[in-house]
Structures are given as structure tokens and as C-alpha cells.
One Martini backbone bead per residue (centre of mass of N, CA, C, O) as a GRO file, in nm:
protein
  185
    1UNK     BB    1   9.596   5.194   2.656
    2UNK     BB    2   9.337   5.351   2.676
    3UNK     BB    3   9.305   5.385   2.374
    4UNK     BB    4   9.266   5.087   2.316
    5UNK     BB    5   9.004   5.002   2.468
    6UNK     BB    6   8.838   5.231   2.331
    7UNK     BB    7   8.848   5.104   2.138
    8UNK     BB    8   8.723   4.826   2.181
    9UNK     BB    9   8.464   4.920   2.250
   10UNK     BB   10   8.378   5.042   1.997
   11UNK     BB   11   8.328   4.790   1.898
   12UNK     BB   12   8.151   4.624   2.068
   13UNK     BB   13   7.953   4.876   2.013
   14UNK     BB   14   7.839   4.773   1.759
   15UNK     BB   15   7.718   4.489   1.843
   16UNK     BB   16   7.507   4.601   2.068
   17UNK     BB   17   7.354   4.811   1.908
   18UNK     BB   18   7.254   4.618   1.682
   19UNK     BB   19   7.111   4.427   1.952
   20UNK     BB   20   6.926   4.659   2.038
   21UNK     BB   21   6.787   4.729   1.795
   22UNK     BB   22   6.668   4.400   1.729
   23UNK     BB   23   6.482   4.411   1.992
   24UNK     BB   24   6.329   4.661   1.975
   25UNK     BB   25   6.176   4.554   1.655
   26UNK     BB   26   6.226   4.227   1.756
   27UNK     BB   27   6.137   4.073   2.049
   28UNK     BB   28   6.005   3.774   2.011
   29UNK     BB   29   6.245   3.783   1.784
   30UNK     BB   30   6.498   3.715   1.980
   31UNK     BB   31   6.380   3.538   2.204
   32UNK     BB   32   6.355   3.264   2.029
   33UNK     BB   33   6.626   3.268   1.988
   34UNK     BB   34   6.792   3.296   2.233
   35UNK     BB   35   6.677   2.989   2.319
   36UNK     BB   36   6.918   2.839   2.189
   37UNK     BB   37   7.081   2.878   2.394
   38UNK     BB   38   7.307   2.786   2.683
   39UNK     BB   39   7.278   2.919   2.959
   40UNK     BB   40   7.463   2.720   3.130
   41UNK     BB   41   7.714   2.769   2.956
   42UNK     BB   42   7.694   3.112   2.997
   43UNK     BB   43   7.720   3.101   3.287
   44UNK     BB   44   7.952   2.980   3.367
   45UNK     BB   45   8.134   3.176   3.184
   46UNK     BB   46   8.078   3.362   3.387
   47UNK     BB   47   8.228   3.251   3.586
   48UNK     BB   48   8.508   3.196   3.529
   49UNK     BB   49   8.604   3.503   3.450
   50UNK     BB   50   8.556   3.632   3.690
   51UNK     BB   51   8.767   3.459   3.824
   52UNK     BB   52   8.987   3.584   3.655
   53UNK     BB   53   8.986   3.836   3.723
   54UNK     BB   54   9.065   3.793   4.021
   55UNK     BB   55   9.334   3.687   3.973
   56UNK     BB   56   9.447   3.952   3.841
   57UNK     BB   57   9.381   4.108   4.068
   58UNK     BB   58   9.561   3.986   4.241
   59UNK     BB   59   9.858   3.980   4.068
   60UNK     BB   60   9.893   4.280   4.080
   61UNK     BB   61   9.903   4.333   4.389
   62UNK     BB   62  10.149   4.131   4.431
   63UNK     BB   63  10.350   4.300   4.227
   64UNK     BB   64  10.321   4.564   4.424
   65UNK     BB   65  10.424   4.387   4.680
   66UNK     BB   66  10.709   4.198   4.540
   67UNK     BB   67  10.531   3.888   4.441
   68UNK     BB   68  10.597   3.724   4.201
   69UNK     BB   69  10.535   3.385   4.284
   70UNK     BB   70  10.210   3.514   4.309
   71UNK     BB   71  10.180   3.663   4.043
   72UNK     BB   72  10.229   3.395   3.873
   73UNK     BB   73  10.012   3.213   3.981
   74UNK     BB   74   9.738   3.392   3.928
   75UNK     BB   75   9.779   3.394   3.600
   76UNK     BB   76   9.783   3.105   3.593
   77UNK     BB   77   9.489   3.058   3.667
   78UNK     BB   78   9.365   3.264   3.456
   79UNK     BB   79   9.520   3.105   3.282
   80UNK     BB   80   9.320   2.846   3.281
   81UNK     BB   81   9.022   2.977   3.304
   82UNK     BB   82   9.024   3.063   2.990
   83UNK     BB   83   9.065   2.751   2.879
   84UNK     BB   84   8.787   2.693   2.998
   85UNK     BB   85   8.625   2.915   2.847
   86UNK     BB   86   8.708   2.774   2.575
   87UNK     BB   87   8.581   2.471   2.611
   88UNK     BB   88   8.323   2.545   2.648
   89UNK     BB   89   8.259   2.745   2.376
   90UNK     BB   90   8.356   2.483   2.187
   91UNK     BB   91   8.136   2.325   2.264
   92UNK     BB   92   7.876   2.502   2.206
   93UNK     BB   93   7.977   2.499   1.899
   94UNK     BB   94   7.884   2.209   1.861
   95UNK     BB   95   7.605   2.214   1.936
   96UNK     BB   96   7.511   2.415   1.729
   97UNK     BB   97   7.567   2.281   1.513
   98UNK     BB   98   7.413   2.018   1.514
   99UNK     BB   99   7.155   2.223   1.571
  100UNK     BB  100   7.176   2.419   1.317
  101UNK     BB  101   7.270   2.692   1.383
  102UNK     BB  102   7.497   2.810   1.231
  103UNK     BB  103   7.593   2.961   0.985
  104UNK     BB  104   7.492   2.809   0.684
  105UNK     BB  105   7.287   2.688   0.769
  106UNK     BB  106   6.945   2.574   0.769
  107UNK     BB  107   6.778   2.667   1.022
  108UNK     BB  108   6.496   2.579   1.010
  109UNK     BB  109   6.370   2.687   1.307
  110UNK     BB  110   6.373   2.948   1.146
  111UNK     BB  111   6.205   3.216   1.169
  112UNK     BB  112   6.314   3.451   0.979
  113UNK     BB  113   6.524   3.688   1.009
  114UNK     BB  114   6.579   3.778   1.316
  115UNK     BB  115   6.706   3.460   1.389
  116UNK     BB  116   6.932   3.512   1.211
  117UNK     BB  117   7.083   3.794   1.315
  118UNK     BB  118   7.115   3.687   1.615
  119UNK     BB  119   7.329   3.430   1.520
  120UNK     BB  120   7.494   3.634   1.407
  121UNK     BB  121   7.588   3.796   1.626
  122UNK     BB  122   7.670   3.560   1.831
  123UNK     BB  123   7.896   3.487   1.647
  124UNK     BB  124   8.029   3.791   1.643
  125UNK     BB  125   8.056   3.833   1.963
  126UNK     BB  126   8.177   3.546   2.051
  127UNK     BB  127   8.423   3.526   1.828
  128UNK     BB  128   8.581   3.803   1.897
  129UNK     BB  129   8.598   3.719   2.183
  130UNK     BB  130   8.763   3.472   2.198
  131UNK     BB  131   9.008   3.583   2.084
  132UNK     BB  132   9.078   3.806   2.287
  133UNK     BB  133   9.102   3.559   2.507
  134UNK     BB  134   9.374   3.457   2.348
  135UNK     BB  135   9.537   3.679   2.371
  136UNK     BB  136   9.536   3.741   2.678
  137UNK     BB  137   9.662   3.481   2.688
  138UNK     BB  138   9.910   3.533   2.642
  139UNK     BB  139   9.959   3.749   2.815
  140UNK     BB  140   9.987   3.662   3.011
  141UNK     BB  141  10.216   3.423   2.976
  142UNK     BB  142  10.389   3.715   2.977
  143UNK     BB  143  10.375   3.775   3.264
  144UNK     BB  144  10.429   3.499   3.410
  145UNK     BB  145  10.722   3.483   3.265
  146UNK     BB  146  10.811   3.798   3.323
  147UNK     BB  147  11.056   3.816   3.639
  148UNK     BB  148  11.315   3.980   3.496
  149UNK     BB  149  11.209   4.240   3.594
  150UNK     BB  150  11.187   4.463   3.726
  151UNK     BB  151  10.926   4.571   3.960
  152UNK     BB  152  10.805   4.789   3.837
  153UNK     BB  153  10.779   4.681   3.524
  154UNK     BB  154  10.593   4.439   3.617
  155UNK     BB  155  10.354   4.609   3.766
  156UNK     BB  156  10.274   4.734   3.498
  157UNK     BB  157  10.279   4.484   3.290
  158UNK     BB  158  10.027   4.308   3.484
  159UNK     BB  159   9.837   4.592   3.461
  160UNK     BB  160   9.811   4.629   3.142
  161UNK     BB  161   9.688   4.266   3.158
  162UNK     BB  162   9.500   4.331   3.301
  163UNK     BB  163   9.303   4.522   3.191
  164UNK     BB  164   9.213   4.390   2.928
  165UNK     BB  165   9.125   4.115   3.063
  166UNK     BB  166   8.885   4.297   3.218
  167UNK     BB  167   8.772   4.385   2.926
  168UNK     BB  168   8.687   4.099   2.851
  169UNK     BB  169   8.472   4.086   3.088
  170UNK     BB  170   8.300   4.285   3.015
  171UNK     BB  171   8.191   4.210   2.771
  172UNK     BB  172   8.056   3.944   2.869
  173UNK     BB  173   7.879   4.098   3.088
  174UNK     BB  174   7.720   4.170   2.800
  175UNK     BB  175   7.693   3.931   2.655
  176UNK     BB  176   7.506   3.779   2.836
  177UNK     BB  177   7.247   3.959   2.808
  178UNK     BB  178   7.204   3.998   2.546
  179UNK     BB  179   7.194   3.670   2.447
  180UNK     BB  180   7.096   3.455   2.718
  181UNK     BB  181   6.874   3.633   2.845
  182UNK     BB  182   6.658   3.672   2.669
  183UNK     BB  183   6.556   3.381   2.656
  184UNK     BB  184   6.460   3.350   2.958
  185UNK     BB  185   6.180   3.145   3.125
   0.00000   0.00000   0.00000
């Protein structure tokens, strides 16, 4: 499992990268564009996710204490949290759209390319993060539905995709001031 989340690093650790690059070289087109996106709304999500995390680590302790229907109730929570961050994520690239930030519009608002690098990054690495969002939607809702396993393997099932999820808000712990706090006035 370990190995899988250092690779799921190394990913994200890429555009990460790239994005301090770009900001390194080129700070005040970097801040311009970053002022495009609705801080509130990656606040929010900011919120929610954290919280998100919280129930997993509930949902643990929980299920290490041999109480599975309440390792249950915890896990729903956080897929109802995550699906609360896909709904917003979802409005959010509404927004953008209309506003002609995605990529392959025509962005007019955006002077040179570095505001154009920084919309393409901001779309690929909150885009890649909510598939994982997605999956470990999944996986919550396989760890919330299999309580006929033994006691020992679903509390390891449930540490192992609390683990994933926990990755999960991490990456946005990161992408939340690398993208929405850079243009902050």
C-alpha cells in the first residue's frame, strides 16, 4: 500500500513541480491568473474534505474498537463529504467554463502564455485529483458495505482505504494554496 501512494506522490509531485516552476519565473502572471478561480468555492472544499478526512479517521478507530456500524455511519459520511466536493468542484468548472477559462477556449482575458500554463495545470491537477476523489469514493463505499468480514481484515480494509483517502486530502492541502491562494488579495 505504501508503494502505491509514493507513486500517487510522484504524480502529483509533478505537477506540483511544474507549478512552482512556473510561479518561480514568472510570480505576477502566475498571481493574475490564479486571481480567476472563486477562492470561496476551494475554500469550501477545503472544508469539506478536511472533514471528509475526519470521518475516516473516525471510521478507524472505530472499527479497531470492533464497532462496525459505526465504522459504517463514519465511512457514509465521508462518501456524502466527497460527493458534497464533487458537486462543488462540478459548479466550479461550470463557472469556469462560462467564464472561458477551460483550456481550448478562447481565454481572452489571459495575457501571454503563462496564464494559459497555469489554467492548464490548475485543470490537470484538479482534474486528476477528483477521479482519485472518485475512486476512493469507491473504495469508502466497499469498505462501508463489507462489515461480514472478520474484525481483524475489515479494520485493516478500512485503515488501508483511510490511508488512500487521507492521500487524497493531502494532494488538495497542497493544490488548495498552490492554486486558489496564489491570486489572493
Amino acid at each position: 500500500m505504501l508503494v502505491f501512494l509514493a507513486s500517487e506522490v510522484m504524480l502529483f509531485g509533478g505537477i506540483f513541480a511544474a507549478a512552482l516552476a512556473l510561479r518561480l519565473e514568472h510570480e505576477s502572471a502566475y498571481g493574475a491568473a490564479a486571481h480567476h478561480l472563486n477562492l470561496w468555492l476551494g475554500t469550501a472544499n477545503t472544508a469539506v474534505l478536511l472533514t471528509s478526512s475526519l470521518m475516516a479517521a473516525i471510521a478507524v478507530q472505530a472499527a479497531r474498537d470492533g464497532k462496525p456500524a459505526w465504522a459504517a455511519r463514519a465511512l457514509w459520511a465521508a462518501v456524502l463529504l466527497g460527493c458534497v466536493f464533487l458537486a462543488i468542484k462540478g459548479a466550479e468548472y461550470a463557472g469556469d467554463l462560462r467564464e472561458g477559462l477551460m483550456p481550448g477556449t478562447a481565454q481572452a482575458h489571459f495575457e501571454g502564455t503563462t496564464q494559459h500554463l497555469f489554467m492548464n495545470l490548475y485543470f490537470i491537477g484538479t482534474g486528476l485529483h477528483a477521479v482519485h476523489v472518485t475512486i476512493g469514493l469507491g473504495l469508502l463505499v466497499v469498505a462501508a458495505l463489507n462489515r461480514q468480514a472478520r474484525h481483524d481484515q475489515h479494520a485493516v480494509l478500512i485503515g488501508n482505504v483511510a490511508l488512500y483517502w487521507h492521500l487524497v486530502d493531502v494532494v488538495w492541502v497542497f493544490l488548495y494554496p498552490t492554486l486558489y491562494l496564489a491570486g489572493a488579495r
